[in-house]
N, C-alpha and C positions, 0 to 999 in steps of 0.2 A: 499502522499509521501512528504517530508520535502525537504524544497530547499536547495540546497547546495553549501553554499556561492564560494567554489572552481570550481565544473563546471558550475554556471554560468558564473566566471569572464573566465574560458576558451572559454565559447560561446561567450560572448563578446568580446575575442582578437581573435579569430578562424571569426568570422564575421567582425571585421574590416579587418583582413589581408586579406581575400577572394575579401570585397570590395574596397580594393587598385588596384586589377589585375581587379575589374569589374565580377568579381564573373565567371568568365572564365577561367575552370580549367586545359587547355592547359598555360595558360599565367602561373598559380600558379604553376605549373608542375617545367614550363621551368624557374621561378625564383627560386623557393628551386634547383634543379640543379645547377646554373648558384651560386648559396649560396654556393651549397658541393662544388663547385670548387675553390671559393675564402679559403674556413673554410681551418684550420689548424690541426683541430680534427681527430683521428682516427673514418673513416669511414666503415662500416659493410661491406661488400660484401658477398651476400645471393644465391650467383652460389650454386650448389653440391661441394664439397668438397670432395666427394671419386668419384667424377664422373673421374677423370681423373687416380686412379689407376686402375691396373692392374691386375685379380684374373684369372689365368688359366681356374679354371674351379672352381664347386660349392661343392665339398671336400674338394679345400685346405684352410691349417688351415694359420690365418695370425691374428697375436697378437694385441690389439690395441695400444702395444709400437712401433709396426713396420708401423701402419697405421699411427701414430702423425706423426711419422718420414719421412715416405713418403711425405705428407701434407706439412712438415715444408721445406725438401728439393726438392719439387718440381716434384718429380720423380716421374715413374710410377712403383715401386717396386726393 
């Protein structure tokens, strides 16, 4: 297989950052953390997202214009 100049230079900044924290992947955890808190960036949140609506039962019919809306307003239906 042919080397590839891209992920090597990622394994070499992926290895120095690891050995800044001492390659202790609680420390590298709680620094990228301690990162999203200062960043200013819109960050993902990977909860469920229909986990908090609300479907009577496993018949009723429910649109996905009324799901986004749900979602976007917060609501349970």
């Amino acid at each position: 297989m042919k080397d590839d100049p891209i992920v090597e230079e990622i394994r070499r900044v992926r290895s120095a950052h690891a050995a800044r924290y001492g390659n202790d992947l609680d420390r590298i955890f709680a620094a990228i953390k301690e990162s999203e808190k200062k960043s200013t960036a819109k960050l993902v949140n990977r909860e469920p997202i229909l986990q908090s609506l609300f479907v009577p039962n496993i018949d009723a019919q429910i649109s996905m214009r009324e799901i986004v809306d749900c979602i976007r307003e917060g609501r349970d239906r």
